[in-house]
N, C-alpha and C positions, 0 to 999 in steps of 0.2 A: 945257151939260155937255160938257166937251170933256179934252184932254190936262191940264189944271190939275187937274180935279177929283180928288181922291185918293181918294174914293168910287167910280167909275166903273170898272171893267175897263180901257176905254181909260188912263183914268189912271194907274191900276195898273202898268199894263205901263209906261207914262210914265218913273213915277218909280222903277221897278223894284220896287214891295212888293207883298206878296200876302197875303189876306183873304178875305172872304166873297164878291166880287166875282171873285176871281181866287185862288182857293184855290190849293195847291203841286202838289198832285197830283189834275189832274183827273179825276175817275172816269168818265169814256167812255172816257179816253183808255187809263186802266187797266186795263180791261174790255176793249178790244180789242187789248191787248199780252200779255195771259194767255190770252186765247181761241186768239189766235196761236202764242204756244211749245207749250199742250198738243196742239196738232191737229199741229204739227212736229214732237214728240215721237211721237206714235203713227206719223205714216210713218215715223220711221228703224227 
């Protein structure tokens, strides 16, 4: 399982598509980008 596979994350990213493996918008990453602007919002 390596950059070939089109099932794999690493694949994924390979061949540039995204799926269950490598969905478009990661939600960790989501989650720590809104945790972010509200807590910047409350100090201004």
């Amino acid at each position: 399982m390596g950059k070939g596979d089109k099932k794999t994350k690493k694949g994924k990213i390979w061949h540039g598509s995204y799926g269950n493996s490598r969905p478009k918008n990661d939600k960790k990453k989501d989650e720590g980008e809104k945790k972010g602007q509200t807590e910047k919002k409350a100090e201004a």
